[in-house]
Structure formats: structure tokens, C-alpha cells
MARLO-694810 format. One record per residue (C-alpha): residue in three letters; chain; x, z, y. Coordinates in steps of 0.02 Angstrom, whole numbers, m for minus. Each point is the difference from the previous one (the first is absolute). Example, Ala and Ser with C-alpha at 12.3 -4.5 7.8 and 13.67 -1.06 7.14 Angstrom:
residues 2
SITE ALA A 615 390 m225
SITE SER A 69 m33 172
//
This chain:
residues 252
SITE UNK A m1688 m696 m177
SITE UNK A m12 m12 166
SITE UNK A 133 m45 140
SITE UNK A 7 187 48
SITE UNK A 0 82 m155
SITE UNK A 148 m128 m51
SITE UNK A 88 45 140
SITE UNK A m32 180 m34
SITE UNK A 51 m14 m167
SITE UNK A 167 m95 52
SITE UNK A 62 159 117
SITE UNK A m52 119 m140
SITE UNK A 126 m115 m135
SITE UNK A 142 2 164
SITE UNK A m34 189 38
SITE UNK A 36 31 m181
SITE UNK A 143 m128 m69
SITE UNK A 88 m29 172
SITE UNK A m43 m197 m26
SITE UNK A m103 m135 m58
SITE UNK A 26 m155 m41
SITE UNK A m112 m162 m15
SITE UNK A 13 m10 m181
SITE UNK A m65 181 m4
SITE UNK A m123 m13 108
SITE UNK A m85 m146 m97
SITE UNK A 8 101 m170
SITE UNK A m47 171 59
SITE UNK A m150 m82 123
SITE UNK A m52 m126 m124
SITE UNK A 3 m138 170
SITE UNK A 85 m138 32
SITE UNK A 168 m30 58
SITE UNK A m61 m94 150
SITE UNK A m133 145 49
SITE UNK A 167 140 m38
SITE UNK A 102 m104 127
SITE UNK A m134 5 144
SITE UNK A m15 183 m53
SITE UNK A 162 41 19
SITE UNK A 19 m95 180
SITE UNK A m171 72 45
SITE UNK A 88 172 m16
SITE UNK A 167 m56 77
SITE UNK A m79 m60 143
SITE UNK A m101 152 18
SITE UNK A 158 121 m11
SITE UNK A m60 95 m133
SITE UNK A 137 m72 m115
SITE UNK A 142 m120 13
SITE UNK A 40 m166 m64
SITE UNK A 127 m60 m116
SITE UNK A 73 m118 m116
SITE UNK A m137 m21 m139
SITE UNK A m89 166 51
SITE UNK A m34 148 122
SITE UNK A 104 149 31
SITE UNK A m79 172 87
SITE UNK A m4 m24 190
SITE UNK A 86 144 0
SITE UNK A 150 m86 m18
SITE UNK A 0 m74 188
SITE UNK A 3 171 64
SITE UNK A 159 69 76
SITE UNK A 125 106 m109
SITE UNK A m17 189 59
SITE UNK A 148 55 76
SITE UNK A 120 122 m102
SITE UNK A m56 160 101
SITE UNK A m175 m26 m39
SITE UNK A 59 m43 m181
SITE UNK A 101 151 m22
SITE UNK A m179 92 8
SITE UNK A m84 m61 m112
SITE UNK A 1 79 m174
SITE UNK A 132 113 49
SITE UNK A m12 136 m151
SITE UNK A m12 m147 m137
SITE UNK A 143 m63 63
SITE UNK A 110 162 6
SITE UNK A m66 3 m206
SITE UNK A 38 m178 m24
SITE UNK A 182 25 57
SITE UNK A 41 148 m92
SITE UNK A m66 m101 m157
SITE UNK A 91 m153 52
SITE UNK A 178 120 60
SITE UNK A 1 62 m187
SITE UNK A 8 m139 m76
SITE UNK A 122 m64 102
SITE UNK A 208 13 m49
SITE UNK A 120 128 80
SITE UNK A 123 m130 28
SITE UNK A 44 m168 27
SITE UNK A m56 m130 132
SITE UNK A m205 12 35
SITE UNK A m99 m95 136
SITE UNK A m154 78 77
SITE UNK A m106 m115 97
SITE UNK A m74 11 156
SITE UNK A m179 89 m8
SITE UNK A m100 161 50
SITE UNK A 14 49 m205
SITE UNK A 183 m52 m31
SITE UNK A 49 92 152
SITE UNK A m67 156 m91
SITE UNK A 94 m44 m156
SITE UNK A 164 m35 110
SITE UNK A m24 146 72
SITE UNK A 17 108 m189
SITE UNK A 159 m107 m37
SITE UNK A 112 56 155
SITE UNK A 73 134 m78
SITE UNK A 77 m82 m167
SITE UNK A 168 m7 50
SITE UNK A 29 m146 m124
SITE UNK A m122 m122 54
SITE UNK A 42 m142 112
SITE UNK A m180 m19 82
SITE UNK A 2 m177 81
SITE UNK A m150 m21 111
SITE UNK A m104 m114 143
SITE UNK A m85 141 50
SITE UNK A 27 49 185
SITE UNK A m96 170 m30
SITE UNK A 94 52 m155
SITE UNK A 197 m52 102
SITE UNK A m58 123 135
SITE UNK A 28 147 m149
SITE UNK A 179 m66 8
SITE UNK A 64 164 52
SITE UNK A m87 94 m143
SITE UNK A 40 m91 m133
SITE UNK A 115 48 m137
SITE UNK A m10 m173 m99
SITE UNK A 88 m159 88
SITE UNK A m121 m64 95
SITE UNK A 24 m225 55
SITE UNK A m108 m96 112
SITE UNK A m75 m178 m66
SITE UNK A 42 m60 178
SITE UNK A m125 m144 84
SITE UNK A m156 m9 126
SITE UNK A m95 151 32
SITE UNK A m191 m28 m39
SITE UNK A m62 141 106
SITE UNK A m190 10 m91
SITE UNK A 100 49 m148
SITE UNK A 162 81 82
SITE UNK A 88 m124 m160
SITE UNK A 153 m128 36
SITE UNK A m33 m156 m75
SITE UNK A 49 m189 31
SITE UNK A 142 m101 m37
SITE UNK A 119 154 35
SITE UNK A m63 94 m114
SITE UNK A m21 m135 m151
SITE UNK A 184 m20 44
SITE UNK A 54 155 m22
SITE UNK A m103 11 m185
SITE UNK A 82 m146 m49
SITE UNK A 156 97 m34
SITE UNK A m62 161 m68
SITE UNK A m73 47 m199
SITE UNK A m109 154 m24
SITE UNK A m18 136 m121
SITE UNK A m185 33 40
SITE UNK A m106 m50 155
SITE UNK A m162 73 76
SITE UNK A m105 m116 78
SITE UNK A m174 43 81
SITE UNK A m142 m148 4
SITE UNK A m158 m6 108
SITE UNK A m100 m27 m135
SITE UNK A m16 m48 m182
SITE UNK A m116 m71 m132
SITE UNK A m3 33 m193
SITE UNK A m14 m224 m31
SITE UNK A 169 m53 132
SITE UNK A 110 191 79
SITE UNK A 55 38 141
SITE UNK A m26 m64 193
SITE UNK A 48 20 170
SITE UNK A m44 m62 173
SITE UNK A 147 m108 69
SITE UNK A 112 m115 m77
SITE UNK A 163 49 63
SITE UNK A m42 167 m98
SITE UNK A m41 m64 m135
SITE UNK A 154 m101 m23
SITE UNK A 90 155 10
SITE UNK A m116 88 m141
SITE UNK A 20 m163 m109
SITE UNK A 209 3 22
SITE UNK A 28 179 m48
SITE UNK A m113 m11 m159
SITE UNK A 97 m150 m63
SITE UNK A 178 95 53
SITE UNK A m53 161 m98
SITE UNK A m11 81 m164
SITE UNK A m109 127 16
SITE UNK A m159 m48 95
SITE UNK A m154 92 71
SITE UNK A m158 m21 103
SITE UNK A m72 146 107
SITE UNK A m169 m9 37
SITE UNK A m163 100 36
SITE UNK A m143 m26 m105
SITE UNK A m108 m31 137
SITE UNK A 103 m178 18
SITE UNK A m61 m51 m156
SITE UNK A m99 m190 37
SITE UNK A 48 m3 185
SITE UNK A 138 m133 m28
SITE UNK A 66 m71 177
SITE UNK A 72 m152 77
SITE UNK A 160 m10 m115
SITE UNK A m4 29 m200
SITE UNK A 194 51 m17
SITE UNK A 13 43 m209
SITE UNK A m95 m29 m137
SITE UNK A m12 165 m115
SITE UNK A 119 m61 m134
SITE UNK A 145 36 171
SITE UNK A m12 180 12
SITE UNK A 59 122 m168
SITE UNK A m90 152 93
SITE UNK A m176 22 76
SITE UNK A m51 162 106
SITE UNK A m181 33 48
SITE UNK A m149 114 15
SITE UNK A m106 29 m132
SITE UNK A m131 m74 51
SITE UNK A 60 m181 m59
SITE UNK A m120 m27 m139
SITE UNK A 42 m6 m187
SITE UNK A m37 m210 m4
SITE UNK A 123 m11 140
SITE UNK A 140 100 m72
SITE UNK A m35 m86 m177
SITE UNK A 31 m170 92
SITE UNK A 150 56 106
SITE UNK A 78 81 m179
SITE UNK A 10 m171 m91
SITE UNK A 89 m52 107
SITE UNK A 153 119 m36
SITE UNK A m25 120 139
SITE UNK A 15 187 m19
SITE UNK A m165 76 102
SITE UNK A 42 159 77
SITE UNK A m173 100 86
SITE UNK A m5 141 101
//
């Protein structure tokens, strides 16, 4: 095989599995591990996909988080289905956290008027219903991110460190079947990672079309959520995978 086709081949494995590593690239290609490194720094250097420890990720991941307005658009109907799912499953009382996020605003949104819910939040979008909420509605105080319109930092693991959960929502930027759920920034992530170890009840809500686009930051494995809503068009292999490892799969 030639250097182009390998290099063509190498984008087609990171288009479809969100990563490759050395290791993979030597078994899949049938080359060496020296010709798979100067592969992959061939491709770094060129942009086309980004280097990292003992692999390449999709250069994707050096591009700049879209801001929450633009995110808000995206998918809006599936995400309006994916919250009614998720808001049934959900209790009627008790102490919930819904994460920051496009989706989990839309979920938020469904739980205002359960007048015994205590909805704590980070969510700077989902406080501004304040006035037409029924449930108790608490701020997870700390620094406003303003691409995501979330409060995270040290305030806001502070504040977590005192509080337990009946169920959580969290949202992710993207998942794969083999490692769960991502985001983009670290501080967020912290704040995903704390809630799912404070709570008993614990789900992911994500669009289908995230499947294989994991980002900067993997935040939980599967085996961390109970509770997994999607689109149907995560295919059977996937669910199968995400299944074994305890997690209730919920499509719309």
C-alpha cells in the first residue's frame, strides 16, 4: 500500500471509531510500527488529524466548541422527544440535578412544574425559568462558561461536595459504544463526573448523531450512568455493548 492510500485508509478508521491508535494501526494496515508512527505525524503535521499519546484523534477535536445558541439549533425536534422520554422516567419528587446542556435544558424545562422536586442546577438558561417554576429550583454556584451558559470551577465542585442526589441528568458531547460519554472542557467535566458519583439514579442524554464523535474530555465510562436516552438510530451492536454494561437504553 502506498503512502496515500495508508493515509487514506487511516482518516477512514478515525472518521469511523473517533481514534486510532499505533497498535491498531499496525494490525489493521499490516505495517510496521515505525512506518504507523511517521503516518500518524505525517497526518498531524498536515492538520488532517491530531496527535496523541500512542495514537491520533480526529482533527476535529482542535476546533472551537460551538457556542450554546448555535447548539440550541441543532436537532431541535429530537431533542424535544428525547426529553419527554428522559422527563418520564424521571421521579416526581426528591432532589434531581439537571446539567447544563441544549438537551437537559429541554428536560429541565418538563420538570418545573413537579411541585415536589428540588431541581438543583448549573444551568444559567434553565435559573432564568425561576419565576415559572413550581419545583424548588437551587443554583450550583461558580464561574460562568459563557460557550455553554454552565457554572463550573472550584465554586461549583464546592457546593457538590455537600449535596446527594436522587437522580441526575447529565448531557455529553459525544459518546462511543467501547469508553461513554465526553465533553469539551475540563472544568465541565468535573462537574458531570461529581454528580454521577453523588447520585442514585443516573442518566446520559444524548442524540444519536453523537455517537463516535468523542471530544477533548472522556467524563464516565458506561457502567456510571443506570439510564441511556437516544435516537434510534444508534445501531443494534452499539446498544448490545452499552446493555452489558447494566444500562437501561431508552430510543426515541
Amino acid at each position: 500500500m502506498l503512502t496515500p492510500e495508508r493515509h487514506r485508509a487511516i482518516l477512514r478508521i478515525l472518521a469511523e471509531d473517533g481514534k486510532v491508535t499505533i497498535t491498531d494501526l499496525v494490525e489493521r494496515l499490516d505495517i510496521s510500527p515505525a512506518t504507523a508512527r511517521r503516518d500518524a505525524s505525517a497526518l498531524a503535521a498536515s492538520g488532517k488529524a491530531l496527535r496523541s499519546h500512542g495514537g491520533l484523534l480526529p482533527a476535529r477535536y482542535l476546533r472551537q466548541e460551538p457556542h450554546y445558541r448555535a447548539k440550541a439549533q441543532r436537532w431541535a425536534d429530537q431533542k424535544e422527544r428525547l426529553a419527554q422520554k428522559a422527563a418520564a422516567i424521571i421521579p416526581h419528587e426528591g432532589n434531581i440535578f439537571v446539567d447544563g446542556g441544549t438537551t437537559c435544558l429541554e428536560v429541565g424545562k418538563l420538570l418545573l412544574d413537579r411541585t415536589d422536586l428540588r431541581i438543583f442546577t448549573n444551568s444559567i438558561p434553565l435559573l432564568s425559568l425561576a419565576d415559572e417554576s413550581r419545583a424548588a429550583l437551587t443554583a450550583i454556584g461558580g464561574e460562568v462558561r459563557r460557550v455553554s451558559m454552565a457554572m463550573t470551577g472550584a465554586l461549583a465542585q464546592a457546593w457538590l461536595s455537600h449535596l446527594r442526589f436522587d437522580f441526575v441528568v447529565v448531557g455529553a458531547s459525544g459518546f462511543s459504544a467501547d469508553h461513554g460519554a465526553y465533553t469539551t472542557e475540563i472544568h465541565e467535566a468535573a462537574v458531570k463526573s461529581e454528580v454521577l458519583r453523588r447520585a442514585t439514579g443516573r442518566m446520559l442524554v444524548a442524540e444519536a448523531e453523537k455517537l463516535n464523535q468523542p471530544t477533548a474530555v472522556h467524563f464516565a465510562p458506561w457502567c456510571s450512568f443506570s439510564h441511556f436516552i437516544s435516537g434510534k438510530a444508534v445501531p443494534p451492536e452499539v446498544r448490545r455493548s452499552i446493555a452489558s454494561e447494566g444500562v437501561r437504553i431508552h430510543l426515541v
